[in-house]
N, C-alpha and C positions, 0 to 999 in steps of 0.2 A: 392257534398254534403259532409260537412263535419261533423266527429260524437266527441263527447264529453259523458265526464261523471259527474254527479253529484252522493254528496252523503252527509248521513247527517255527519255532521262536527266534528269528534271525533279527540283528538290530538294524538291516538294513529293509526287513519286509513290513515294515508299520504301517506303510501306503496299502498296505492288503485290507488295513480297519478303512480306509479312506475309501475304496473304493470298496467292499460291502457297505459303507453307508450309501454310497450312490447310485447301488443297486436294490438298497430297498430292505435290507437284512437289520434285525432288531439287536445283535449281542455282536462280540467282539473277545471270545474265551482266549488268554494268551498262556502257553502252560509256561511253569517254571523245571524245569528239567537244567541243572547246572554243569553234568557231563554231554550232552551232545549239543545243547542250542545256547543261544546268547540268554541276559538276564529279562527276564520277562516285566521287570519296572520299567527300565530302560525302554524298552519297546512302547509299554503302554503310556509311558511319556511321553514318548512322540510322537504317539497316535491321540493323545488326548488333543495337544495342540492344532493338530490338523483337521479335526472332526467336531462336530456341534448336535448332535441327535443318537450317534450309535450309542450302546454302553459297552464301557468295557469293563474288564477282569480277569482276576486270573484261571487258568482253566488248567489244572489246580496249582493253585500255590501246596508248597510241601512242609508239614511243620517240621520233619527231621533236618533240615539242611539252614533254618533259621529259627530263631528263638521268637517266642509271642510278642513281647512287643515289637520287636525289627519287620513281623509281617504288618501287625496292625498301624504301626506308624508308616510302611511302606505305601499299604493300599490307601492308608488316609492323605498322605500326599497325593498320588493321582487324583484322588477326587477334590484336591485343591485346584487341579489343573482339568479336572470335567466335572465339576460338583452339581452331584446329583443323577450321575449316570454312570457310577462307577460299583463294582459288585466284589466278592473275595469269595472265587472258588475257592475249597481247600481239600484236602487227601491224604491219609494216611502217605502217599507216598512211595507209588509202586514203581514205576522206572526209575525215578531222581533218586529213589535208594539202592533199588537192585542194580544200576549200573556201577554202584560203586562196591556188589558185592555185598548188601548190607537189607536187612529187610525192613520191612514197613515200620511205621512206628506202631507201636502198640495201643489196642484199647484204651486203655486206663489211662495211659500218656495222652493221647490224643484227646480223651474229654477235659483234664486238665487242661491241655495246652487251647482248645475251644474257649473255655472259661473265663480265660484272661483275654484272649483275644477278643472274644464279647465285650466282656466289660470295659476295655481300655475303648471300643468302638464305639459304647455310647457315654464315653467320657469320665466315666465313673473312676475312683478309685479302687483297687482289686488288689487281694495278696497274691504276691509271684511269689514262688522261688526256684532262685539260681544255686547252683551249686551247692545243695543243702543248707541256705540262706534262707529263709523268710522273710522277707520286707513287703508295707503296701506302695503301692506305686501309680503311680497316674500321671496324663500329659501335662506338662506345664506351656507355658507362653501361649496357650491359647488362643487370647486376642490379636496376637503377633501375623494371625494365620499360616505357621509355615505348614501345617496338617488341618483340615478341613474334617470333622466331625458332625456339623450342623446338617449336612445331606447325608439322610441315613446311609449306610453302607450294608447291604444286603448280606448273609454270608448262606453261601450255596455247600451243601456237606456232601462228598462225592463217597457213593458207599453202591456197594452188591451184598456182601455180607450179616446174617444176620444183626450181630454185634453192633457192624458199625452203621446199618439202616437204623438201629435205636439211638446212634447219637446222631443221628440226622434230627430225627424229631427231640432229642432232647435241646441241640443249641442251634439247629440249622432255620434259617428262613426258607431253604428251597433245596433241592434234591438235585445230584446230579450223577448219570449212572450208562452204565454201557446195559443198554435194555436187551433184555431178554426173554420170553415168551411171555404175553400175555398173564399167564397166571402167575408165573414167579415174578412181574413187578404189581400187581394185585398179593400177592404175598410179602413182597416186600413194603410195600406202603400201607400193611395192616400192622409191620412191623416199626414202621414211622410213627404212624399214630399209638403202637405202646408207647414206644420212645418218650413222646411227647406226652402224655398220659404220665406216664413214671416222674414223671419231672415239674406235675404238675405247670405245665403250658396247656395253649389252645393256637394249634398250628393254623397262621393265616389263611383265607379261601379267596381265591383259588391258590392251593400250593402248588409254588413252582416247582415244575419235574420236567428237567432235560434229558434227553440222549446222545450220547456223543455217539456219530456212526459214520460208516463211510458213506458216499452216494457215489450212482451215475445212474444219468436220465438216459434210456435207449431208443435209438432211432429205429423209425422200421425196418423190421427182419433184422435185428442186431440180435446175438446169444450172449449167453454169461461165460462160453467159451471163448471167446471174441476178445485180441489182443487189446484193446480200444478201451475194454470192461474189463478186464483183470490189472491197464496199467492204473485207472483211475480207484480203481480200490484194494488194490495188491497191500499196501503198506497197513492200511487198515486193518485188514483179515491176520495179516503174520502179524500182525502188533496183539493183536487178540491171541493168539496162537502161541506166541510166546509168553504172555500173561498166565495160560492155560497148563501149560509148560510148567512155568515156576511155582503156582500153586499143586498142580500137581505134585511135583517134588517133594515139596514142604510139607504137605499133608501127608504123606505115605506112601503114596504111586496106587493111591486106589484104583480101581476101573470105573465106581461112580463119577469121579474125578476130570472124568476126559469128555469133553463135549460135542456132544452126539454128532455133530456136521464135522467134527473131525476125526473123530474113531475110525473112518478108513485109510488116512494117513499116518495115524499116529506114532504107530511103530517106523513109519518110513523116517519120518522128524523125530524119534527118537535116536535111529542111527546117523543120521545128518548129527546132532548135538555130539555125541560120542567118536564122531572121527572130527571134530574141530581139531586145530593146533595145538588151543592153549590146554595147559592140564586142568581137572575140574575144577580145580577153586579159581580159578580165571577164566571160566568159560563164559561168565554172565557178559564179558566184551562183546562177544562174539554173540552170543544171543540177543542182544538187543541193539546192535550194530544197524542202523539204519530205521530204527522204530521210528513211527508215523513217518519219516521223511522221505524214503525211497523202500521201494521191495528188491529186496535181494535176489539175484537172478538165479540162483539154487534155490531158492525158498516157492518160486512163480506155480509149483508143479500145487505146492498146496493150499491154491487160492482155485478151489474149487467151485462149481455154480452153489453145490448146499452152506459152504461158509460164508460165500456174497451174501447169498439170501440171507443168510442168522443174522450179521454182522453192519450190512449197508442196507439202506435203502436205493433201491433198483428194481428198473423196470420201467415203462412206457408213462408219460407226466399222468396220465390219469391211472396206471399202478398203483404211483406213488403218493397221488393224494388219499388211494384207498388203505396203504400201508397207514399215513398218518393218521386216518379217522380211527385206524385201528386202535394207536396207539394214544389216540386222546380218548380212547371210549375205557381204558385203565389207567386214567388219570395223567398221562404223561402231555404235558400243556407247552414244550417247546422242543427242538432237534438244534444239533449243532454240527456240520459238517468239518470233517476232519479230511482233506485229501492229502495228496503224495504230493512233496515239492514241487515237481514239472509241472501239475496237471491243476493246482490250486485257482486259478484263476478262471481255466475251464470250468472247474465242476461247477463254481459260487454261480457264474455267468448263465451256466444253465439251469440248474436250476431256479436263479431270478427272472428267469424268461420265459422257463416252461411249464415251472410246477406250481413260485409262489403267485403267481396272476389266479391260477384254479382256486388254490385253498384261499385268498381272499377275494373273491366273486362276492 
């Protein structure tokens, strides 16, 4: 099992990849979100310089807010500057889009834009087209080294979705997913390996499959009522919550739709959304106002013990190694903690001291 850190993307928080490396932590996921956090190259710039062992990436890069080659010559720089330990989350694109009011990219768009981002990654020449253009395209200057291609560049496909778990396995090297019970990522990675099948590939072994979750380790007689546990994973839970939110919408306002650890709120953050200020087509400000970075203190009442439990990993260090075994016995082979601005450097720290000592005994 291996653990990672996530955090929201500040250009002054890049010492945060420096010290998970001296704690002991294997990844370094940086997101790109370009309405609330800084640029996520930027950052892993200056965490590539600082650091010699961690790897980094983005966690996800967005293809709707940059064109294929601007990502892949992006992420091929960093790994000029850590070659060899460098990776390209990537996702359709769910907050970096909906904050602007705007939705995911599309299927179809998306394995296209995969396609070329491949191919440009291991050098190859590839048809793009830009604005109903056609031309083949490929990196020139090479030798010059200002992009580093020679150290492979992983690329991680972040999907829940039927649809988009088959373009995992069609272009993805590794899997990156907000895990959910047991059988539905056992469902989901039978749906990788169509993916992969359809596409005639043979998905590497062990395939990488991460979780992005919240954490907090508890002390004895600590609850999941306990102000200490709701601040350490509050931003997590309403980040899911408002995710749940917006699919909901989009799909219909099914009742399948709403996620069982939250069906006794649901209606209550329904009417929370409906007395906002802004009128609906500007509500998405307001809804994602503080995603992963802080929890909203109107929002605290729906960080319940049953959304912790769905959502984070929590509970006493040898809970939490029993959660993970869980989660490697359905194929999921690493975790990435995502805490709440104030509290980032608590969570990493303890779990380097309490949980990953157990899982590697």
């Amino acid at each position: 099992m291996e653990f990672g850190i996530c955090f929201d993307t500040h250009i002054n928080k890049w010492d945060l990849i420096r010290y998970a490396e001296e704690l002991g932590y294997d990844s370094a996921w940086v997101p790109d979100s370009q309405m609330i956090w800084s640029d996520c190259y930027a950052v892993m710039a200056l965490a590539a310089q600082a650091t010699r062992r961690i790897k980094i990436g983005t966690g996800v890069a967005i293809p709707g807010t940059r064109i294929a080659p601007v990502t892949a010559h992006s992420i091929a720089t960093i790994n000029q500057l850590a070659p060899g330990r460098v990776f390209l989350g990537i996702g359709t694109g769910h907050t970096a889009m909906r904050v602007m009011g705007q939705h995911p990219m599309r299927i179809k768009d998306f394995r296209e834009y995969l396609r070329v981002v491949r191919a440009l990654l291991r050098g190859e020449a590839v048809e793009y087209t830009y604005g109903g253009r056609t031309r083949e395209i490929q990196f020139l200057h090479r030798d010059r080294h200002f992009i580093n291609l020679e150290q492979p560049i992983p690329i991680y496909v972040a999907a829940n979705g039927p649809m988009a778990c088959q373009v995992v396995g069609a272009y993805g090297d590794g899997w990156v997913t907000v895990v959910g019970s047991p059988s539905e990522v056992t469902r989901q990675l039978s749906l990788i390996q169509e993916g992969a099948r359809q596409a005639g590939r043979t998905l590497p072994q062990p395939f990488p499959a991460t979780a992005l979750v919240g954490g907090c380790v508890l002390r004895p007689g600590e609850k999941l009522t306990d102000d200490r546990v709701i601040d350490e994973t509050g931003s997590m839970v309403t980040a899911i919550l408002h995710f749940a939110y917006e699919i909901w919408k989009d799909l219909g306002q099914r009742p399948e739709l709403i996620p069982p650890y939250f069906a006794n709120k649901w209606e209550e953050y329904i009417a929370r959304v409906e007395d906002f200020s802004l009128p609906p087509d500007k509500r998405f400000r307001q809804i994602h106002d503080g995603h992963c970075t802080f929890l909203q203190p109107a929002e605290r009442k729906f960080v319940t013990p049953e959304a912790i439990k769905a959502t984070c990993l929590v509970g006493t260090p040898e809970e939490i190694v029993e959660q993970l075994h869980q989660y490697e016995r359905v194929g999921i082979t690493g975790v990435c903690l995502l805490p709440p601005a104030d509290f980032q450097r608590k969570v990493f720290r303890d779990f380097a001291e309490l949980v990953m000592p157990l899982v590697r005994a």
